[in-house]
N, C-alpha and C positions, 0 to 999 in steps of 0.2 A: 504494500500500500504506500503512495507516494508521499511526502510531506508535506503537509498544511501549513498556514503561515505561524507555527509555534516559536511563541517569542518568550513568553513568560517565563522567568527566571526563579522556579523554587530556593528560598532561602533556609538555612536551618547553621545551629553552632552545634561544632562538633564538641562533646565530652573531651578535656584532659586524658592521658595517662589510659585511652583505649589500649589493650590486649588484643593482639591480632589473630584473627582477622577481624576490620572489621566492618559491620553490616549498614549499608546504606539502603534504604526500601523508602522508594518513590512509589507515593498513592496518585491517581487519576479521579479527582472527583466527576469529569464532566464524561457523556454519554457515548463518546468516540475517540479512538486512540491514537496518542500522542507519540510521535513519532521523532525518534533522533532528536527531542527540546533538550536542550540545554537546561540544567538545574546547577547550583552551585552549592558550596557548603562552606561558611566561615571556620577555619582552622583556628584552634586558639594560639599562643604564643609557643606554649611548651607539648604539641601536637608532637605525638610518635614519627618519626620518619615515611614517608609515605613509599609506598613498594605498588605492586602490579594492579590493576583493577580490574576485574571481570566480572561479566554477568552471571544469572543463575545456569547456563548453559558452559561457564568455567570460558567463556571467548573474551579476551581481551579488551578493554575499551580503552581506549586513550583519552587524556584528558590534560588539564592545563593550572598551572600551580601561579596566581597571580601573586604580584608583590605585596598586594596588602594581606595576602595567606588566604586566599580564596581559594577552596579547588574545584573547579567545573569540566563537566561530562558531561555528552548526550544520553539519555535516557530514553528508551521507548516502554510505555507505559499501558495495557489494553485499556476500554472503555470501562468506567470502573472499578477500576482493578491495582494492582500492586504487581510491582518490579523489584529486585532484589539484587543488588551488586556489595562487593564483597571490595577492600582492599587490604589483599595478601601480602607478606612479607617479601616474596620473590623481587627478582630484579626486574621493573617493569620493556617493553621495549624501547628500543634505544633513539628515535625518531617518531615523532604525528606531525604526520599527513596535514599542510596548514591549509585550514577552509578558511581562513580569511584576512584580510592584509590592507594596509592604508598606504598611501605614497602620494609625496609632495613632487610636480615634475620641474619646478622650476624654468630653466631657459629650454627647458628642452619639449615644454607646451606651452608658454604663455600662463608658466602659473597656474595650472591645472592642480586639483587637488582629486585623487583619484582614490576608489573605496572600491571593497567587495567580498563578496563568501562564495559560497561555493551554487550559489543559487544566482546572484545576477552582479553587476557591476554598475556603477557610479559614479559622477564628477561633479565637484562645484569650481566656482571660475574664480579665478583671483588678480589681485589688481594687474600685473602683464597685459591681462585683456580687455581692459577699459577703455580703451578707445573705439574698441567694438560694442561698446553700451553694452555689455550683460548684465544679468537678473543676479540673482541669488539662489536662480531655480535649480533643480536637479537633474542633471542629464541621467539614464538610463542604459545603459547596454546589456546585452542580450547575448548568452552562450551558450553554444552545444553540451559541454560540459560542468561537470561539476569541480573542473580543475580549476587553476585559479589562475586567470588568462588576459589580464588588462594589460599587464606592463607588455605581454609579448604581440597586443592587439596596437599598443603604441608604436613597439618596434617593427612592427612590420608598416607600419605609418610612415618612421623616420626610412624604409627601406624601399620607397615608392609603392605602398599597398595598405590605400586610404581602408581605416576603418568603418567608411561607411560604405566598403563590399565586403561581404561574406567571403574569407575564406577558409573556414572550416573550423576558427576559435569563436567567432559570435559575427555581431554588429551593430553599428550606431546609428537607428533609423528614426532616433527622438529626438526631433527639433524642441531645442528649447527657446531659442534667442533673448531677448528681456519682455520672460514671464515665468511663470515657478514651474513650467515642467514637472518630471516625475516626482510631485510630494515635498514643491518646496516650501518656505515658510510661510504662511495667508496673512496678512495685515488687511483688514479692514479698517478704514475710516473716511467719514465724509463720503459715504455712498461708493469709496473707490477701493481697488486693489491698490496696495501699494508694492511693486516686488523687488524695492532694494537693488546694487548692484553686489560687485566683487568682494570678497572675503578681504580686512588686512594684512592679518596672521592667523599661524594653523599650529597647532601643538597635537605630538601622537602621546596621548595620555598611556595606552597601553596596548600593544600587539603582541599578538598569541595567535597559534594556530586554530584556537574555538571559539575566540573574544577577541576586536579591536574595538578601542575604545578612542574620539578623536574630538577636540575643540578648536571652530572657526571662529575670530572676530571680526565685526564689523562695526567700524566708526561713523558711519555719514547714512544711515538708515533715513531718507526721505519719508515723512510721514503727513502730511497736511499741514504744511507748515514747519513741522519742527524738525530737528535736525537728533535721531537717535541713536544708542550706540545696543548692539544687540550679539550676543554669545548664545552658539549651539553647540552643543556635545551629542555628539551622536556615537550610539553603540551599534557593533555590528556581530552578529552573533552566527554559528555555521549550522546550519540545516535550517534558517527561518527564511522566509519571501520578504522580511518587513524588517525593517530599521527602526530601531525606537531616536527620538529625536528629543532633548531636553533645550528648550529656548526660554533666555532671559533678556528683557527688555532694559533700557536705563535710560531717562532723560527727562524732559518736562511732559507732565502729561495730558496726554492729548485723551479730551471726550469723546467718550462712546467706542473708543478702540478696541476691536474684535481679533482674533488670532485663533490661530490652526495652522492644517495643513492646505496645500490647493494644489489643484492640476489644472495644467492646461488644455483646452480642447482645442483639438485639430480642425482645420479644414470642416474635415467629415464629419463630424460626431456619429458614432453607429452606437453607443453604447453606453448612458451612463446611467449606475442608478447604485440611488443615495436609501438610507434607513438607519435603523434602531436595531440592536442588538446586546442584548445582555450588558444594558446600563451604556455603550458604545456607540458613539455616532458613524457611520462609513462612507465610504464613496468606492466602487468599483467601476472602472473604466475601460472602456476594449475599445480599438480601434484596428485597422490596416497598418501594419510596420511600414509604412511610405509618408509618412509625416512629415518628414525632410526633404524640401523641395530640391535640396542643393543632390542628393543622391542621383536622381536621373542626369545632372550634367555629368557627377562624376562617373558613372557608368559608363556614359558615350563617348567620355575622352577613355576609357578601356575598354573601347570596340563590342559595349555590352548594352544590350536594349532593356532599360531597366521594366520594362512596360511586361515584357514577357516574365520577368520574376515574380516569384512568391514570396514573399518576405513574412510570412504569416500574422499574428495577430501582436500587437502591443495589449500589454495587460497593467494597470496600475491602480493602488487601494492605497487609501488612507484611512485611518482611526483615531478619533479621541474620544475619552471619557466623558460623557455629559455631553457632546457638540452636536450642532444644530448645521444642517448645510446650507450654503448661498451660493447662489449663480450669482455671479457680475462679468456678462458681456460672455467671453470664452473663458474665462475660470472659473472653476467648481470648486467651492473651500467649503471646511467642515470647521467650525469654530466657536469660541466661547468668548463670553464677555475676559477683558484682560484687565488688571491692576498692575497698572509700571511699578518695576521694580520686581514681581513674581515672575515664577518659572515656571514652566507648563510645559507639558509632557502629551508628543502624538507618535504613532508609527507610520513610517509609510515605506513603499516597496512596490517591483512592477517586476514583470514574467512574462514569457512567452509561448504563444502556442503549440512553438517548434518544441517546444522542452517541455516542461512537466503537467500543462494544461493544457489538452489538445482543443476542448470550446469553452466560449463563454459563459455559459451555464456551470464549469466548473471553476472558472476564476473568481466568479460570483459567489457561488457556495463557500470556498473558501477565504473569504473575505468575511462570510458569516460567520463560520467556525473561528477563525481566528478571532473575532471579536467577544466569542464564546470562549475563546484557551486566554485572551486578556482578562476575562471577569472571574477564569476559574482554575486557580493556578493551581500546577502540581504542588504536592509538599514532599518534606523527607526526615524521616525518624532517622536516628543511628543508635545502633544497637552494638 
């Protein structure tokens, strides 16, 4: 069964002074099963040395030992039901497989800040590319695999083989220009979207191969007037579809100011549709991977008639807690009233047809469930 957009992060402190082995049992309260989630477990200071970790089947699982003594694993959990992983004395293996990675490209994109797991890939723009007026939105890329394939989707850029043709690592068929694209930050005020330009600075808080964890600034947030400074930290976790997003505003403030997440609509609109789930506002969006108009020129200068291609479907969702959706003009945001100076927490992520969701009726559902594994999180006893 494939993976759903599980993001929820079960929490729990582990006992002092455990006697090995010892037992970690992840419960599944919700009605369908949770698949490769990530759960973690706070280690205390004087935690036993940690050795091999396997399931109840004795297979292996790798996992990731952050510096503030976190330890986190993927867990698959039935519906209902209870998981049982053990960590043994033995020497664990010597390498995990990394699902997921941040990277800053400097002169070698115009300031590109690029993100991803093993499910999809990422970019926001940074000052280098300001004279091209961009947003603060989020570009999207799209891979055949589950490897972890941006930087070599760049290099094959720098080697004459534009990312926005497929050659069998993914591609980049999400025009963003200046608008929030795939899941970028919503500012509502004064009836208007506001979408911000280029990040100033970028700090990688924390990379591992199951967790990157990453914080952009922005000093000149155009708002109605005012002039604001606004920081995101975004976590990226390996087997989810969805990024969680934590944004804080600062400056003088501006009445009535709304915030979330937003997407931008294409051209076409073939597919958007917003609701309520399990206490969670959403937006699920499909559309034709052709959104980018610039693709068909670059096609034609490589003797290829983009017209004849299939680039299948673009998939993109967003969540928060409590939000309400607003259309303004071609942007779709899901948002809450905001008070400057707090921080507010939404997910968002996008998928492809070619990969794990072959229609729209299952991007849709799982945009549901996910809104359903955010209200109802795994936990975990240790024994």
């Amino acid at each position: 069964m494939r993976n759903l957009f599980l993001y929820m992060v079960a929490g729990v402190t582990l006992a002092a002074c455990h006697s090995n082995p010892v037992t970690f049992e992840v419960q599944n309260p919700s009605d369908f099963e949770r698949v490769e989630e990530l759960v973690e477990v706070q280690l205390p200071n004087d935690a036993a040395k940690l050795g091999k970790l396997v399931d109840s089947k004795g297979q292996e699982i790798p996992y990731q030992l952050t510096a503030d003594g976190r330890l986190l694993f993927q867990a698959t959990v039935p519906a209902q039901g209870t998981a049982s992983y053990q960590m043994l004395a033995d020497q664990p293996a010597s390498s995990v497989t990394p699902k997921t990675a941040a990277f800053f490209l400097g002169d070698r994109r115009k300031d590109d800040f690029a993100w991803e797991n093993d499910k999809a890939a990422y970019r926001m723009y940074g000052p280098a590319l300001l004279p091209e007026n961009p947003s603060s939105g989020v570009d999207l890329w799209l891979k055949h695999s589950s490897e972890l394939t941006a930087d070599a989707m760049y290099k094959q850029e720098e080697a004459g083989k534009p990312y926005h043709i497929d050659y069998g690592l993914g591609i980049d068929s999400y025009k963003v220009g200046h608008a929030a694209g795939c899941g970028g930050v919503a500012i509502l005020a004064d009836s208007e979207v506001w979408p911000g330009g280029p990040f100033k600075t970028y700090e990688i808080l924390q990379e591992g191969p199951l967790q990157t964890v990453f914080r952009l600034t922005y000093d000149s947030v155009q708002v109605a007037g005012q002039v604001l400074n606004e920081v995101i930290t975004v976590t990226v976790n390996a087997g989810s579809q969805v990024n969680k997003a934590e944004v804080q505003f600062t400056g003088t403030d501006v009445p009535g100011m709304q915030t979330g997440g937003a997407v931008f609509l294409h051209d076409e609109v073939d597919n958007l549709v917003d609701g309520q789930e399990a206490g969670f506002g959403y937006l699920a969006y499909c559309e034709n991977a052709t959104s980018d108009k610039g693709i068909y020129r670059i096609h034609q200068e490589q003797g290829i008639d983009a017209n004849t291609l299939d680039f299948g479907r673009n998939y993109v969702a967003i969540l928060m807690a409590g939000a309400k959706p607003c259309l303004v003009g071609n942007t779709a945001t899901i948002v809450n009233d905001y008070q400057m100076g707090d921080t507010f927490t939404y997910y968002f992520g996008g998928g492809w047809s070619k990969r794990d969701f072959k229609t729209d009726e299952e991007w849709i559902e799982a945009t549901r469930k996910t809104a359903q594994a955010l209200s109802c999180p795994l936990t975990v006893t240790v024994k």
